[in-house]
C-alpha positions, 0 to 999 in steps of 0.5 A, a space after each residue: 900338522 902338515 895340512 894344518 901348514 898346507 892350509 896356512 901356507 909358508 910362514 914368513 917373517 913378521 917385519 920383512 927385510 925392506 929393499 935398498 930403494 926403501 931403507 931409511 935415510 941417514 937423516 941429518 947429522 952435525 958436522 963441520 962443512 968445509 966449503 965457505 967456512 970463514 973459522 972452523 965451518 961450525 956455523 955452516 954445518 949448524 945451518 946445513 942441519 937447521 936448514 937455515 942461513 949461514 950469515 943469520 947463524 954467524 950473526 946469532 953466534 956472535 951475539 950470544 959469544 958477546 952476550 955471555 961472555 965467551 962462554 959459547 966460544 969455549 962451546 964453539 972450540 969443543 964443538 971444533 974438535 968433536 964434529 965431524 969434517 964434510 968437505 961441501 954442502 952438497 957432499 953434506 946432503 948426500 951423505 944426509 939422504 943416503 941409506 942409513 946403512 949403505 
């Protein structure tokens, strides 16, 4: 046995534990972004994730509240009450970017 583990040399783990500077980032989450909220910051917080326009997803919002007759509003309001609150964009994408579990 021992010149067999000689041979073979010290035994490691098959998925070594990777370095801070290569763990996984959080990635994007939903949120409510409080910098240039105008109602509740849902909207920013959907264009912060989709990486879209804020003006072009208030403008989606609208006509799809007015399309199906409030029913996205009653979807704003959970969403109002679900979401987490991050207090700026910039704040939003460094949490994004950060080590999963830092």
């Amino acid at each position: 046995m021992a010149g067999i583990l000689a041979e073979f040399g010290p035994v490691s783990s098959a998925r070594p534990s990777p370095s801070p500077a290569e763990k996984p980032s959080r990635g994007r989450f939903w949120c409510r972004i409080n910098e240039g909220k105008w109602f509740a910051g849902v909207c920013l917080g959907i264009a912060a994730y989709g990486g879209f326009r804020v003006d072009w997803v208030r403008t989606v919002v609208l006509l799809l509240t007015m399309l199906t007759g409030g029913l996205l509003a009653v979807a704003y309001l959970v969403l109002l009450l679900v979401l987490p609150v991050v207090p700026t964009v910039s704040d939003y994408e460094r949490q994004r970017d950060a080590p999963r579990y830092a």
